[in-house]
N, C-alpha and C positions, 0 to 999 in steps of 0.2 A: 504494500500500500504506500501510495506516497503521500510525504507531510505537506499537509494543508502550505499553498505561497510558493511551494517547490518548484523551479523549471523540473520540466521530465525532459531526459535526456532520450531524444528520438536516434535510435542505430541504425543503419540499414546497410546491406555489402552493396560494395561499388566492384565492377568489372575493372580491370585494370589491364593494360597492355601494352607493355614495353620492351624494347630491348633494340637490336640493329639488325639490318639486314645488308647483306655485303652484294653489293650489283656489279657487274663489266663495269670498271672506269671509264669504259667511253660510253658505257647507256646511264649512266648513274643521271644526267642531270633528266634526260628524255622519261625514267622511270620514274622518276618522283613529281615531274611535269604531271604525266598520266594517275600517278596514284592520286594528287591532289585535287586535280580537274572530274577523278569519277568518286573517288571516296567526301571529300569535300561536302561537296551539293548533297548526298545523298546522308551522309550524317547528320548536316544540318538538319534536314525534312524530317530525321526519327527522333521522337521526345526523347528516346532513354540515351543520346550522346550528351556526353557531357563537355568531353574536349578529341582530336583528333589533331595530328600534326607527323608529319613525314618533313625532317629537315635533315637535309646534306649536311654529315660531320665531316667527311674529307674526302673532297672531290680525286684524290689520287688513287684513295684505296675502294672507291666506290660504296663506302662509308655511309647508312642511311639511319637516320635515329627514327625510333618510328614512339609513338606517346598517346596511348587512346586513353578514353575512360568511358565507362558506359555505367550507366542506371542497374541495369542487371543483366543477366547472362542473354533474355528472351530479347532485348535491345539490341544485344550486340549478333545474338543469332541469324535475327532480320535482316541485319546489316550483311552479313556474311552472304546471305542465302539470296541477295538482288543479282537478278542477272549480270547489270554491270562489277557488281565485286567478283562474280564467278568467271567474268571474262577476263578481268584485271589479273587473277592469280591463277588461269589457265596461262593466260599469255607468257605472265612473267616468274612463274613460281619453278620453271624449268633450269629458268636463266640468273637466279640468287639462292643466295644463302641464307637461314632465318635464324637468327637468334635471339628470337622476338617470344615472350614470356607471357602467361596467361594468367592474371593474381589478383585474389579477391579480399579487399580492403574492406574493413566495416569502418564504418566513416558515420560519427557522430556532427548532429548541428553544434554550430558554434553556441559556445556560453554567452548568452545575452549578456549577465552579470560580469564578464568580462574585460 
């Protein structure tokens, strides 16, 4: 039971998804053009993204930071299961490397009283 005046502290897990994925140094900039141009728009349009970013760590080693966050797993399912993401990583999932991680965060609201 909580005391009477109490914030209650709201939990909920967040999707998380980071790590790099190593591309041909000479497609590195052309593959993060296209990840942008088709994941971009389409995360935007799903409630459960919270953040999304594909940035060039080193255009020599073909170096890609990749940084999602999703609402929940069915969010980021969605996301996955759009035509355009299934063509994005037919295309290019031959042609890199993933050291891209899949971790679920319980992420409380901020303390008001804070």
């Amino acid at each position: 039971m909580t005391k009477p005046n109490t914030p209650q502290v709201h939990v909920r897990t967040a999707v998380i998804i980071a790590g790099r994925v190593f591309v041909p140094a000479d497609d590195v900039e052309a593959f993060v053009t296209e990840a942008r141009a088709t994941s971009y728009p389409l995360a935007a349009a799903n409630p459960g993204n919270v953040l999304i970013s594909f940035s060039v760590e080193d255009t020599a080693t073909g170096t890609v930071t990749v940084l999602e966050q999703w609402a929940s797993q069915e969010a980021l399912d969605r996301h996955v299961a759009a035509p355009e993401i299934t063509a994005l990583l037919t295309k290019w999932g031959p042609r890199i490397r993933s050291e891209v991680r899949r971790f679920d965060a319980k992420e409380k609201d901020p303390d008001p009283t804070a």
